[in-house]
Steps between C-alpha positions, in 0.01 A plus 500: 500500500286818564209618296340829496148616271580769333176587302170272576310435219228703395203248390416170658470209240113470560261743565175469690290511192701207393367328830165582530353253319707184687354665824140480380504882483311745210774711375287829617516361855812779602434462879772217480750664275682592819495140666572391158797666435663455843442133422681504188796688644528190777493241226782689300695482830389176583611401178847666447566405874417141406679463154758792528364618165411888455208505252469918421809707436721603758808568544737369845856584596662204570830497702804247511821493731736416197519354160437163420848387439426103446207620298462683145172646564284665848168346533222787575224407707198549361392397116373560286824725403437810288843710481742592746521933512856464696709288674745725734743386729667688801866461555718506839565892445116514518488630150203389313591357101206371250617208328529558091134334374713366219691242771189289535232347337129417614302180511154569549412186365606309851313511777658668731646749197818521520848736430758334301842637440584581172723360213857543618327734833611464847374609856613811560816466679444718804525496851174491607378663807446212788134551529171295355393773259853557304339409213120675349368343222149690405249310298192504367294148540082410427350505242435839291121478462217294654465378156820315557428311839436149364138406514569233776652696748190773456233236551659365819507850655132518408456155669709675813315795506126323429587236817578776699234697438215229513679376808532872688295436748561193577829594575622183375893672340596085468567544101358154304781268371338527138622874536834480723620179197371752198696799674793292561569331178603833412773550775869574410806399675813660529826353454 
């Protein structure tokens, strides 16, 4: 399986107003916004690396090498699942098909979301080219809004980004369990 980002999202979940206060900073102190923000980028990535959730909007191309024939449904990465915009497949001719929308149905319920085939629907029955990215399926995961991002997972990216930067020059990057167990209670397996 082979994943591409498509479009990044535009906001972070926190912002560095959000964490001034947890850093013992007065929110006209703007010196750190900079540092700040950098910070809160890592923790996103720390945290998406760690739980293979993508908290903002964003939308990934992910690629398969053939249909799931034992399977009724394709299991996309990363949740939480907003819509798929397409799901194309390329055949041995090297002709490139979309599949009709109305062939499969979404749970975005599951995590990992997943594509179902429809009532009475089957794979398309195609030769597909012999390569790892016959199939495209383009999707849109996060959340829409940082008003969405459960409270939880905000407060333990503040708790990254206020440990890293009370412990900056230190250098000490060893992250405390209390914040590795309350970013990993979160994490999502794949099938």
């Amino acid at each position: 399986m082979k994943l591409t980002l498509k479009t990044a999202p535009k906001k972070q979940p926190i912002n560095a107003e959000e964490v001034k206060a947890m850093v013992g900073l007065e929110t006209d102190q703007d010196q750190f916004d900079g540092l700040l923000e950098g910070l809160i980028s890592a923790a996103v990535d720390q945290f998406e690396m760690d739980t293979n959730i993508r908290l903002m909007e964003q939308t990934w191309l992910q690629y398969f090498s053939d249909w799931p024939l034992e399977d009724d449904f394709m299991e996309l990465a990363y949740p939480p699942l907003i819509s798929v915009a397409t799901i194309k497949y390329t055949n041995s001719a090297e002709e490139q098909s979309t599949w009709a929308s109305a062939s499969y149905v979404l749970d975005i319920a599951s995590k990992p979301g997943r594509v179902f085939l429809g009532y009475s629907s089957d794979w398309p029955s195609v030769t597909l080219t012999p390569r790892s990215d016959a199939i495209e399926v383009e999707y849109v995961c996060g959340y829409e809004n940082s008003d969405n991002v459960p409270y939880d997972i905000k407060n333990t990216l503040k708790l990254l980004v206020e440990f890293w930067f009370t412990n900056r020059a230190e250098g000490n990057s060893k992250i405390p369990s209390y914040i590795t167990s309350a970013i990993q209670k979160h994490r999502i397996y794949s099938l």
